[in-house]
Structure formats: structure tokens, C-alpha cells
Wavefront OBJ file of the C-alpha trace (Angstrom):
o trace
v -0.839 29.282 38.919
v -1.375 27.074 41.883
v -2.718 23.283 41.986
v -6.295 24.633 43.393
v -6.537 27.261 40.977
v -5.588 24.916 38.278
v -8.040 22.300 39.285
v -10.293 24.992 39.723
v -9.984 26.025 36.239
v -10.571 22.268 34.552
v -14.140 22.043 36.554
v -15.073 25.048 35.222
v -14.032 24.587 31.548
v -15.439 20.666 31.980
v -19.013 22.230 33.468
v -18.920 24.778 30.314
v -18.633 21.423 28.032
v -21.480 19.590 29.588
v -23.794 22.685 29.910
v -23.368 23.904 26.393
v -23.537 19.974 25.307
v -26.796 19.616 27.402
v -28.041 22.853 25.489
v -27.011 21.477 22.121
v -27.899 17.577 22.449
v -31.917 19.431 24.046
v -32.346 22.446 22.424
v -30.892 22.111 18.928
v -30.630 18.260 18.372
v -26.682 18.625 17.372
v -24.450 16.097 18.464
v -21.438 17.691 16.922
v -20.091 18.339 20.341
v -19.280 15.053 21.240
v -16.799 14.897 18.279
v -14.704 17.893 20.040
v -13.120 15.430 22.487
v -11.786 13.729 20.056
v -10.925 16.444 17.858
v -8.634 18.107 20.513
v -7.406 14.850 21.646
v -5.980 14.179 17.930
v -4.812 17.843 18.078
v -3.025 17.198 21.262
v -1.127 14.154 19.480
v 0.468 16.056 16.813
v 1.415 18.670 18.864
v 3.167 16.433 21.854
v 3.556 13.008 20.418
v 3.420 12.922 16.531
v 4.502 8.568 16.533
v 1.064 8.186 18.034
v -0.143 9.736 14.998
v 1.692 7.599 12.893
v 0.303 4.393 14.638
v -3.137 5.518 14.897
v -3.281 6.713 10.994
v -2.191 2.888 10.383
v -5.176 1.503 12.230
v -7.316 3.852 10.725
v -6.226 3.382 6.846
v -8.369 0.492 6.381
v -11.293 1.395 7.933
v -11.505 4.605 5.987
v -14.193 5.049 3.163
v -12.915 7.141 -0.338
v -15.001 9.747 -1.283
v -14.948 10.233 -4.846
v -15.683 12.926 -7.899
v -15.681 15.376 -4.967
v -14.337 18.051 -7.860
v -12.464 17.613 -10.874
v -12.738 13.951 -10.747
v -10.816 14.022 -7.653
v -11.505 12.098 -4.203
v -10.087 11.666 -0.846
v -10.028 9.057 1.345
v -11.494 9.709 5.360
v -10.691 10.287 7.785
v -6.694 8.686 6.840
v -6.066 11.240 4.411
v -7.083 14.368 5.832
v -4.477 13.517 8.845
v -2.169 12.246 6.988
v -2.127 16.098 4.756
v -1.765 17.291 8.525
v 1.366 15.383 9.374
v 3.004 16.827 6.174
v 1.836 20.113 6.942
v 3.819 19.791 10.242
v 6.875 17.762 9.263
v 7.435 20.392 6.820
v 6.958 23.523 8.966
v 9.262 21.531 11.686
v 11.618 20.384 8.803
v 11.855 24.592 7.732
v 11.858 26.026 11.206
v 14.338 23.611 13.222
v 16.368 22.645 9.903
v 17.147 18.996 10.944
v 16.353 15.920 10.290
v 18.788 12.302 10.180
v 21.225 12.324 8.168
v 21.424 8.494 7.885
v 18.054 8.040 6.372
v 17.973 11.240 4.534
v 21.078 10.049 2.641
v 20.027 6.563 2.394
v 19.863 4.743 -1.191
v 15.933 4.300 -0.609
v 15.870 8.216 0.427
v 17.619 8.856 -2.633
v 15.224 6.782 -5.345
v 12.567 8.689 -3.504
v 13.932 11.718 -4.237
v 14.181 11.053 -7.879
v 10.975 9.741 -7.887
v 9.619 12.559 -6.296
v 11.926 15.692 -8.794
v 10.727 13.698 -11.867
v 6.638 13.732 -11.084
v 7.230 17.575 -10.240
v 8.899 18.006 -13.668
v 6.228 16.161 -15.506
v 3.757 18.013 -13.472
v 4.584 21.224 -15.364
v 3.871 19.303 -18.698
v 1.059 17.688 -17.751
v -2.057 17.848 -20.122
v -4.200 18.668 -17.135
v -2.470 20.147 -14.469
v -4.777 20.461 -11.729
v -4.739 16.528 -11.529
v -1.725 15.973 -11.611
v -0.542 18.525 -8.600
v -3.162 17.321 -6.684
v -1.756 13.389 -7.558
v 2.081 14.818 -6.823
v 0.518 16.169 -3.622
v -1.338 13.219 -2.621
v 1.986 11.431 -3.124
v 3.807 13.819 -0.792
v 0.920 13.342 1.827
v 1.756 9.327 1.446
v 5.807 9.522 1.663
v 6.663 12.683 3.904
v 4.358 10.678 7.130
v 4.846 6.660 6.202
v 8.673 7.024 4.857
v 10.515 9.634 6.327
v 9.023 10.582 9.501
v 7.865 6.625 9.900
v 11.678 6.150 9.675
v 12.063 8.249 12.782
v 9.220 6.508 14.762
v 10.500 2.678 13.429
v 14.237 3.735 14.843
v 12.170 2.621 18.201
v 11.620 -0.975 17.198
v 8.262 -1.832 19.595
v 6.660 0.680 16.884
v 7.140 -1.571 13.749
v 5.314 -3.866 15.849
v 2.591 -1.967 16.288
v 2.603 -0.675 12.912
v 1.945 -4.206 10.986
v -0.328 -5.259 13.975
v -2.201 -2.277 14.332
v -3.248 -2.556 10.313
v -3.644 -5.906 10.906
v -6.164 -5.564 13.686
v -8.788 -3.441 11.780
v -8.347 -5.737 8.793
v -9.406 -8.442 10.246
v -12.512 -6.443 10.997
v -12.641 -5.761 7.329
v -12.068 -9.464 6.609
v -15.168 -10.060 8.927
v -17.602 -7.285 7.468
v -16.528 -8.607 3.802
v -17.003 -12.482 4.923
v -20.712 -11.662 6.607
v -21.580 -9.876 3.357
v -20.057 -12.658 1.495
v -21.578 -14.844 2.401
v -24.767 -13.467 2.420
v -24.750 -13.718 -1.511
v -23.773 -17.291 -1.171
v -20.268 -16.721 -1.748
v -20.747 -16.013 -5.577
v -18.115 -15.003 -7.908
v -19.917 -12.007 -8.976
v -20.280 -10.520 -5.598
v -16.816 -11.307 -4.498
v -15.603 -8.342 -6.494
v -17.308 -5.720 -4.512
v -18.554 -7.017 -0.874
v -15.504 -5.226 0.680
v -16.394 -1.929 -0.413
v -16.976 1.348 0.408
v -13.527 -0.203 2.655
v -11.977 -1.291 -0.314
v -13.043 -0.366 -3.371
v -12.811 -4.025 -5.364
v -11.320 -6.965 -4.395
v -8.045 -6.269 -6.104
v -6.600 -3.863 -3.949
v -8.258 -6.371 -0.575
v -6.201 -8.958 -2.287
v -3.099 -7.178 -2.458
v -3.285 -5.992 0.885
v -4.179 -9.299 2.300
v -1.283 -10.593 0.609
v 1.385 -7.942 2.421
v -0.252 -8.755 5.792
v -0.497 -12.740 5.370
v 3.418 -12.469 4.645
v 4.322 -10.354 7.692
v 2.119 -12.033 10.049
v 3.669 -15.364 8.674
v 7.083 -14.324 9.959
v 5.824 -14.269 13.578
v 5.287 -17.382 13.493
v 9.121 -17.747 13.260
v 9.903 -14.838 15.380
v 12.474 -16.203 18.368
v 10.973 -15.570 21.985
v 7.171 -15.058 21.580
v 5.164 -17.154 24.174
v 2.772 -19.786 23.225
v -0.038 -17.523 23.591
v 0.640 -15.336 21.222
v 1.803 -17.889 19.116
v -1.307 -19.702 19.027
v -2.802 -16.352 18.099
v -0.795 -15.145 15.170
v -1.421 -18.552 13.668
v -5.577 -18.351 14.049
v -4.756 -14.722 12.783
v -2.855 -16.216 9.734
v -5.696 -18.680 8.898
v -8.252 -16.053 9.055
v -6.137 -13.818 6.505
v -5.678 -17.331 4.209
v -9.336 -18.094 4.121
v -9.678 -14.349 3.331
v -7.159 -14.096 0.188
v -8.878 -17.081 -1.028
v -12.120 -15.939 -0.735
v -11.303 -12.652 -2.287
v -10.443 -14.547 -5.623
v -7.825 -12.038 -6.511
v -6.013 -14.325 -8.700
v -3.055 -11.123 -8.723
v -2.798 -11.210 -5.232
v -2.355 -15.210 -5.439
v 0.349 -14.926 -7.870
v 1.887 -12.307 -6.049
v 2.208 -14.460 -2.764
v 3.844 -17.196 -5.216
v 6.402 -14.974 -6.289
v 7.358 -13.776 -2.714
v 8.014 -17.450 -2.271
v 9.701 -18.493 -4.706
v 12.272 -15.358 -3.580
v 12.410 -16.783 -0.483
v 13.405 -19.791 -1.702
v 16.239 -18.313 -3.624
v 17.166 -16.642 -0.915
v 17.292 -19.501 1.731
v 19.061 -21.875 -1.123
v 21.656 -18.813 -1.726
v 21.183 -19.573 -5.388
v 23.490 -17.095 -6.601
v 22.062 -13.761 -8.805
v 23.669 -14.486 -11.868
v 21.951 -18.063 -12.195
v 18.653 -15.914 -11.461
v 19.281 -13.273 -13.833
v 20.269 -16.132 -16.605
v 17.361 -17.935 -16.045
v 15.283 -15.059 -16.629
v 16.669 -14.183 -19.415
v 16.421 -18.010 -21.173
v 12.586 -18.107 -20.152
v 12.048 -14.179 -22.044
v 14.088 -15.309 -25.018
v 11.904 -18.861 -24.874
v 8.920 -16.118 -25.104
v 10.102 -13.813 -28.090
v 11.232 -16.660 -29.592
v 7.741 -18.812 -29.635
v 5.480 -15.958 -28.657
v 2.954 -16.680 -31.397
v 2.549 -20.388 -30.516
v 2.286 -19.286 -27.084
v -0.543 -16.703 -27.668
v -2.321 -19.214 -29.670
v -1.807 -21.576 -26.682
v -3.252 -18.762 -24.383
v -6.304 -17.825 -26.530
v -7.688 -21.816 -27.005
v -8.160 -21.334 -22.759
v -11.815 -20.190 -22.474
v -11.758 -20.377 -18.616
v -14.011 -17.516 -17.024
v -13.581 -16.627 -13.553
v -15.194 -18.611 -11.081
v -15.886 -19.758 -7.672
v -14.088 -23.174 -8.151
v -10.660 -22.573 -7.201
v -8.920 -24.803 -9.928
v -11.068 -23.199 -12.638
v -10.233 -20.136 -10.971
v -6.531 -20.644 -10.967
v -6.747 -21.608 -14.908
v -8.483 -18.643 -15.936
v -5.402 -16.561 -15.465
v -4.294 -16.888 -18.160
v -7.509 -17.133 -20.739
v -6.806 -13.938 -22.983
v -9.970 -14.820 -24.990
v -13.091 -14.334 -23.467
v -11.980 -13.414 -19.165
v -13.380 -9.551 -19.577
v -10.935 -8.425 -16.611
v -7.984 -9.949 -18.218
v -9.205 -8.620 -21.942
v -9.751 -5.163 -19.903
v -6.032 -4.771 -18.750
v -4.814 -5.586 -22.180
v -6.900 -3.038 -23.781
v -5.692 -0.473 -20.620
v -1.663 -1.565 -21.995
v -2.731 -1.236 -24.862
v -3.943 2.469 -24.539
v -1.283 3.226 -22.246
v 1.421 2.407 -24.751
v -0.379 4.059 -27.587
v -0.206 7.496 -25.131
v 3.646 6.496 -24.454
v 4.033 6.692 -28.155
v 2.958 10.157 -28.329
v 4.577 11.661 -25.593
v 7.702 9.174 -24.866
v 9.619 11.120 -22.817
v 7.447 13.517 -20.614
v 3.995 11.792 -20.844
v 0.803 13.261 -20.709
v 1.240 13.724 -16.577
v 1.061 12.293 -13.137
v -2.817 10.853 -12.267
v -3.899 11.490 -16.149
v -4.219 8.342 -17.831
v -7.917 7.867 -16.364
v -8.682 11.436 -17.853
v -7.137 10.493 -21.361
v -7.098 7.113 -22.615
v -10.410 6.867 -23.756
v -10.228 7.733 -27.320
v -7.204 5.883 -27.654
v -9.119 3.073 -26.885
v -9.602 0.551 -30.493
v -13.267 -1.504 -30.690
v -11.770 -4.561 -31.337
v -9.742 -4.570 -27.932
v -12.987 -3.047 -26.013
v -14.596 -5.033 -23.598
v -18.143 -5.467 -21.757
v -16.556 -3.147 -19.061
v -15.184 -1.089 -21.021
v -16.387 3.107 -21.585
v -16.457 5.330 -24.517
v -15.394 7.564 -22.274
v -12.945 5.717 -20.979
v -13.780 6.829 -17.542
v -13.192 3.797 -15.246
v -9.734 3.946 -13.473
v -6.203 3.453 -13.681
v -3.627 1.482 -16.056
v -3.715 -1.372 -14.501
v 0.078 -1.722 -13.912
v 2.751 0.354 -11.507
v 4.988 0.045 -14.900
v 3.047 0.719 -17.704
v 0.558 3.683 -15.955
v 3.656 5.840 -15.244
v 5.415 4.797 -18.745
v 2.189 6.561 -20.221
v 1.810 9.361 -17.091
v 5.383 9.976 -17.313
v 6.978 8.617 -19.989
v 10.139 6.307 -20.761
v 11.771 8.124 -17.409
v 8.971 7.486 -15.130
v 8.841 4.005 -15.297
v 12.636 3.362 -15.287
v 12.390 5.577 -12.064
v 10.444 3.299 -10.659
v 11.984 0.143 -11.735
v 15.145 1.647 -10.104
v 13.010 2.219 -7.099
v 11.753 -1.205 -6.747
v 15.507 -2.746 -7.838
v 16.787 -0.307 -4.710
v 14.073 -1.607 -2.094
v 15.032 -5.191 -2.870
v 18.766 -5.030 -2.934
v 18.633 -3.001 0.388
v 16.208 -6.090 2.045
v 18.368 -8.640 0.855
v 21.927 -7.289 1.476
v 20.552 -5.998 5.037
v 19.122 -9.816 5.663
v 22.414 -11.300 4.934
v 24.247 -8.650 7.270
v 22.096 -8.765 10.516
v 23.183 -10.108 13.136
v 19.963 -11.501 15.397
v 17.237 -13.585 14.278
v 14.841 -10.954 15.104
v 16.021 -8.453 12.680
v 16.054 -11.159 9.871
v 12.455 -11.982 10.712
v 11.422 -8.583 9.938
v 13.583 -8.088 7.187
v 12.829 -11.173 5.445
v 8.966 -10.913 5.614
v 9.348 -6.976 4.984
v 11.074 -8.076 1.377
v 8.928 -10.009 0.610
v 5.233 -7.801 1.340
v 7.086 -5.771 -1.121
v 7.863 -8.589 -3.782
v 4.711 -9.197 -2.858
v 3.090 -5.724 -4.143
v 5.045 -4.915 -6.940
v 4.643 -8.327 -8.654
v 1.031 -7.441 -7.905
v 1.747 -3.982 -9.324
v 2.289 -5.504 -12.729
v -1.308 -6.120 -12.525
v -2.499 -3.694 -10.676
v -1.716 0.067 -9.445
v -2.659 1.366 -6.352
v 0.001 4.003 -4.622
v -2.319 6.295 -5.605
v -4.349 5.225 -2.646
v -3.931 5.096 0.994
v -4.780 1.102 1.368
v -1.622 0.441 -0.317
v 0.632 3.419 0.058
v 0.750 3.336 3.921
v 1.540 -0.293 3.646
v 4.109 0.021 0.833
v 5.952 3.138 1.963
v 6.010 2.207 5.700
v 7.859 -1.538 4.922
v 10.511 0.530 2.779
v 10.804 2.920 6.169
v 11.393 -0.563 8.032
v 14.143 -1.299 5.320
v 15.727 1.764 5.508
v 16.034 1.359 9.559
v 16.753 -1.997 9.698
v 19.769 -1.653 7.967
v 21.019 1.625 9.302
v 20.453 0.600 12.708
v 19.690 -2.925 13.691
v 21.793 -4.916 11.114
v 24.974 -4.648 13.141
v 23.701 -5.238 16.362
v 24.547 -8.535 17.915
v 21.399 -8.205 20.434
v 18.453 -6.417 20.828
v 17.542 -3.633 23.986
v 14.501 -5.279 25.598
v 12.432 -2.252 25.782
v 12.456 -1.664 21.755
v 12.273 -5.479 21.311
v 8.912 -6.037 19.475
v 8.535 -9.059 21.480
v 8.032 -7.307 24.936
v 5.399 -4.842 23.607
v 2.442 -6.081 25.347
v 4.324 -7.392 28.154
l 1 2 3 4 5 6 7 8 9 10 11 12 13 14 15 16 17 18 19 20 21 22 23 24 25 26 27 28 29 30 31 32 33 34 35 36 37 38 39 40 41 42 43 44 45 46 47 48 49 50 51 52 53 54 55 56 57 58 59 60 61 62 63 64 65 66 67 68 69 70 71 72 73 74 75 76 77 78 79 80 81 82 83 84 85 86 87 88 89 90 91 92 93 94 95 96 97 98 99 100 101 102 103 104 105 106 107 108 109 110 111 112 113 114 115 116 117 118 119 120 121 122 123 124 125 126 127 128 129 130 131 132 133 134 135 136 137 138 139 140 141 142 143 144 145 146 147 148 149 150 151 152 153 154 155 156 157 158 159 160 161 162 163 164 165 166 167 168 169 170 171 172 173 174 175 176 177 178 179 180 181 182 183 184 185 186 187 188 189 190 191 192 193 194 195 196 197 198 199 200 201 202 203 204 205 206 207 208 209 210 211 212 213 214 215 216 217 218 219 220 221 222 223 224 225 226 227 228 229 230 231 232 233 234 235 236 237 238 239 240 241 242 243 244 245 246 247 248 249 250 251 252 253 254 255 256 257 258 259 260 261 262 263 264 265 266 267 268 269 270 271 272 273 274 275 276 277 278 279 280 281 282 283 284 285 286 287 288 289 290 291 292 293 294 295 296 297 298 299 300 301 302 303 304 305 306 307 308 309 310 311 312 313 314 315 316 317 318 319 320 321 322 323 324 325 326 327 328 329 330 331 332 333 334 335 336 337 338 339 340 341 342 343 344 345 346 347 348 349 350 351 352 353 354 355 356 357 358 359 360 361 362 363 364 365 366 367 368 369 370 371 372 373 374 375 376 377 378 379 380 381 382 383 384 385 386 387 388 389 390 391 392 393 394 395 396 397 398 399 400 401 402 403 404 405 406 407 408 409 410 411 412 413 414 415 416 417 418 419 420 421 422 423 424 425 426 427 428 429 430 431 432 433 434 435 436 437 438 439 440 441 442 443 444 445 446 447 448 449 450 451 452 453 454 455 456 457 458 459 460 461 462 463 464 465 466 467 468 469 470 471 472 473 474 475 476 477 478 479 480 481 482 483 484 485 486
């Protein structure tokens, strides 16, 4: 075909749009059409240039509004999930029909705690006490790895794109952290309202909190990140305020503690205080607990600090275990969950089930204001304790292992690199994690996209960092993350 008959051919087909658009927008009052653009645009992406995908699904993830009890109690997040099942859909037909993929990461220690993870929700799947939920959680799960894990690995191997990965979350959060401020603030920055101002974007403040406390850590580390001009300097550190005032105003006390604990591992790390000393004094502070855990409770229960807008009185109710409802609440979730562990130990009752079952396991004294009959309002409450009762004694030690694997890798790939670049991102990609699953003692959210895309896509960064940036004793200037916008 020649160049006239091809140009020939795009007026036509661009006339045919705007004619049958005309006759649609006139006629009919549809405005449907419009959306076709884009539609075939996003097609065009995962046909030619699936990274793009990648990036654009991470700008998108926060921004996106969960639809829920669509059928079966189920729900799906748009428009994030729906392309995220796509980029499965075609990893895996690529993955069967070309039969290759990197050896490196596919064999890598992360890969392999996947993997486990992954074999072990399958088996409990088939022993599940409602099946349909729990394929469509394994699935769900796939639809979160398979795109932000092991093709992310592939994109991140070209290191401009981990750039663009944190920043391009970071940019529609901070319209997030805007919408939720405005509304805020529009309920004079009460306690009450606090909890839910962020939704339908996030649905409470918990999971807001934890993400806010991923992103302040990763922008933090630009601050330190060798070679960036003044400019943008000065502009990841207004960034970094913004996402401050925002965790604070969020008053997820989880998400505080969880930036406390990231650190205190950084000090640890930077003071090279060696593991054992760690590990002993861990163990001296649980047998201080077992040992005096009764005076300690009593301690605990004479707080009668609620919740509240002050930020010291805030801080204090975290630990009131007498009248706080949300902290009452997640002991009477453990308490459930363990009571299901103890009737299926080894199996549990299946992946994504515990909101479906706990209910009647639930005891009146332990119940709280917030609590249902039908125990129908969420999760466990913990990334330990919902898959000890999910899927049972095996379950949670799989994803202990997991988190002991993501850690070890960060740190041992921190000491080993080479450029202060890579231990930048390293460093601050540890420590989102520490970050989440301290949270995740807490808190559970893998289930959804806010957290998984974060989660899974640092432990990609891991995983490439130290297969392929550790060693090197300089960076390429056209992958260095510093030269993106340049």
C-alpha cells in the first residue's frame, strides 16, 4: 500500500468517527463514542508496549473506586483491576506460546516464596468452605503478582521505570491527599470524619495511612538521592511535607507506628548493630511479656484514652484495650480468627473466607459497638492471623517466610551495591515494606489493589536490584532515574 493510499485510508476511517459521533452525540444523546479513543489507545499499549501498561495501571490504582457486593459478596476495583486481569491474561498466553521468561528472577529467592505462597492458596482453595470466594480471592491474587512482580521485574530491569513507578503513584496521591484534605476539612477536621473522607478512593483511613506511609518513605530517599538538581529537590521536599501533614491528618495510629518501625530498622542498619544482638533483644522484651503479661494487661486496661483529634491523646490511645471500639474490634477479629484456626489448624476454612465465617464465632462479651451478628464487616485485621484462620498453621508461616525473604534480600543487596543510587532505592524500598507488614499486623490489605500494587512492585524492585544493579560500580545514564525528565 502506498503513502497516499495510506493517508487516504486514515481520513476516511477519521471522517467515519466524526460522522457516526456527530450522529450519536445529535441523534441519540450517547457519548459512548468518545470513550473508543481511549479504548483502542489502551488496546494498542498492550499489544506494542505492555511497560506503559504497567506505569499507567500505577497512576491509575489510586484513583480507582471499588465496587462492592457486585455478586457473591464479591467486588472489583475500576478501572485498575479490570486491566490489571488483562495483563495476566496476556503474560500468560505470551508465557505459554513463546515459553520464556528470565531465568534470574524466575529462580530468585523472592520468586520462589511466591511460588509457595501461591501452590499453598491453590491447595487450600480445594478445601475451602466456600469455594467460589476463595478462587475468585486466589485469582485476584494472580491478577496482583503475575503484572506488579514478575512482569514489573522485566519493566524495573530498565531503571528510569522504577522512577516512574513510585512517582507516578505518587502523583495521583497527592490528588487524593487534596480531595481528602478539602473534604476534611470541610467537617472541621473531626475525628469522626477522618475515618472516611478519603473514600470511595480509599475505603477508610487505614489503608490511606498505610499507603501514605510506603510513599512518605520512598519519597524521603530522594531527598538523599546523589545528582538531582535543586529544583527537583526543592520539590520532593514540598512533596514530602504534603504526604507528612497527610499521614497525620489521617490519624492512622497503624500507619504511625509502622513509619516508627521502618526507622528504627534503619537505624540498625546504619549502626550495623549486628542480628544476633537484634534477635536477643527481641527475645528478652517477649519473655519480659509472658513473664508479666497480666500486670501488663492490667496496665493496658486502666488507659481509657479514646481516639481523638489531639495528637498526644491520639498517640496514647493505642494502646487503651478498654473502651477504644477499633482496638476492642481487632481483638474480638483475633479472637475469632484463632477460634476458626482451632478448628481447622492445618488447611483453614479457605483463602478470602474469614469475612464469610467468623460471625458466629464471635463471643458477646468481646463484641463491640461496630461489631455484626452477622459478622459481615471485613477482614481479620492482621496479614498473620487472617491467613492463620484462611489457611491454617501453613499459611501464615508461608507468609512469615515471605516477609523474612523480602527483608534479607533488601538488606544483603544494600550492603552489596556498589553506587549510592542503588542503595537509595534499596534502602527506602526495605523499608515501605517494613513499613507495610508492621502495618499488616494491624491491618490486611493485599487483598486490594491500593496496597498490592505498592507491595508487590517494591519486592519486583528488590528482586532487580540485586540481580542486576548491586554489582555495578556505575550507573548507564539513560536508565539512571535521575535523567528521566531531563
Amino acid at each position: 500500500m502506498s503513502e497516499r493510499t495510506k493517508i487516504a485510508w486514515l481520513y476516511l476511517v477519521a471522517a467515519l468517527f466524526v460522522a457516526v459521533s456527530l450522529y450519536l452525540v445529535i441523534r441519540k444523546d450517547d457519548y459512548l463514542i468518545f470513550t473508543f479513543p481511549i479504548v483502542l489507545g489502551i488496546l494498542l499499549l498492550y499489544l506494542f508496549s505492555l511497560d506503559k501498561v504497567v506505569l499507567l495501571i500505577s497512576f491509575l490504582v489510586p484513583l480507582s473506586i471499588n465496587l462492592e457486593n457486585i455478586d457473591a459478596g464479591l467486588s472489583i476495583s475500576l478501572p485498575s483491576e479490570p486491566l490489571l486481569f488483562g495483563v495476566l491474561l496476556l503474560f500468560v498466553s505470551k508465557l505459554l506460546y513463546e515459553r520464556n521468561y528470565d531465568n534470574k528472577i524466575a529462580k530468585h529467592r523472592i520468586s520462589i516464596a511466591i511460588y509457595i505462597m501461591l501452590a499453598w492458596m491453590l491447595i487450600t482453595t480445594f478445601t475451602s468452605e466456600l469455594p467460589l470466594v476463595s478462587i475468585k480471592y486466589l485469582v485476584s491474587r494472580l491478577w496482583f503478582v503475575v503484572p506488579f512482580f514478575f512482569v514489573a521485574a522485566l519493566v524495573f530491569k530498565k531503571l528510569a521505570n522504577i522512577h516512574w513507578f513510585i512517582w507516578l503513584y505518587i502523583s495521583s496521591l497527592l490528588i487524593v491527599i487534596g480531595y481528602t484534605i478539602v473534604r476534611h476539612a470541610g467537617f472541621g477536621f473531626s475525628d469522626e470524619s477522618a475515618h472516611w473522607v478519603m473514600s470511595p478512593l480509599y475505603n477508610d483511613h487505614t489503608a490511606y495511612g498505610a499507603a501514605l506511609a510506603m510513599y512518605l518513605i520512598l519519597a524521603i530517599g530522594y531527598l538523599f538521592y546523589p545528582g538531582l538538581k535543586l529544583g527537583k529537590r526543592l520539590m520532593v521536599l514540598v512533596i514530602t511535607g504534603i504526604l507528612i501533614l497527610a499521614i497525620v491528618l489521617s490519624l492512622s495510629r497503624a500507619a504511625w507506628i509502622s513509619f516508627a518501625a521502618a526507622l528504627l530498622v534503619l537505624a540498625i542498619v546504619i549502626l550495623k548493630i549486628k542480628l544476633r544482638w537484634v534477635v536477643l533483644s527481641f527475645l528478652t522484651l517477649l519473655f519480659i511479656f509472658i513473664t508479666f503479661q497480666n500486670e501488663i494487661i492490667d496496665l493496658l486496661e486502666k488507659n481509657k484514652q479514646d481516639s481523638s483529634t489531639d495528637l498526644v491523646e491520639h498517640v496514647q490511645s493505642i494502646s487503651n484495650i478498654s473502651s477504644d471500639a477499633s482496638n476492642l474490634e481487632r481483638i474480638n477479629r483475633w479472637q475469632a480468627a484463632f477460634r476458626l484456626f482451632d478448628e481447622r489448624p492445618i488447611f483453614g476454612w479457605g483463602p478470602g473466607t474469614y469475612q464469610f465465617v467468623y460471625g458466629p464465632l464471635q463471643r458477646s462479651k468481646e463484641k463491640t459497638i461496630i461489631s455484626t451478628n452477622s459478622g459481615d464487616k471485613g477482614n481479620a485485621h492482621s496479614e498473620y492471623i487472617g491467613p492463620l484462620s484462611e489457611m491454617g498453621l501453613p499459611g501464615m508461616l508461608i507468609v512469615l517466610f515471605l516477609v523474612g525473604t523480602l527483608i534479607y534480600t533488601g538488606i544483603n543487596t544494600y550492603k552489596r551495591a556498589k553506587t549510592k543510587e542503588v542503595k537509595v532505592i534499596t534502602m527506602t524500598t526495605t523499608l515501605a515494606l517494613i513499613s507495610y507488614f508492621v502495618h499488616g499486623l494491624l491491618n490486611n490489605f493485599l487483598d486490594t489493589d491500593k496496597l498490592s500494587i505498592p507491595v508487590w512492585g517494591c519486592a519486583a524492585i528488590l528482586v532487580v536490584m540485586d540481580l542486576y544493579f548491586a554489582d555495578k560500580e556505575s550507573l548507564d545514564k539513560e536508565t539512571d532515574p535521575k535523567t528521566i525528565s531531563e
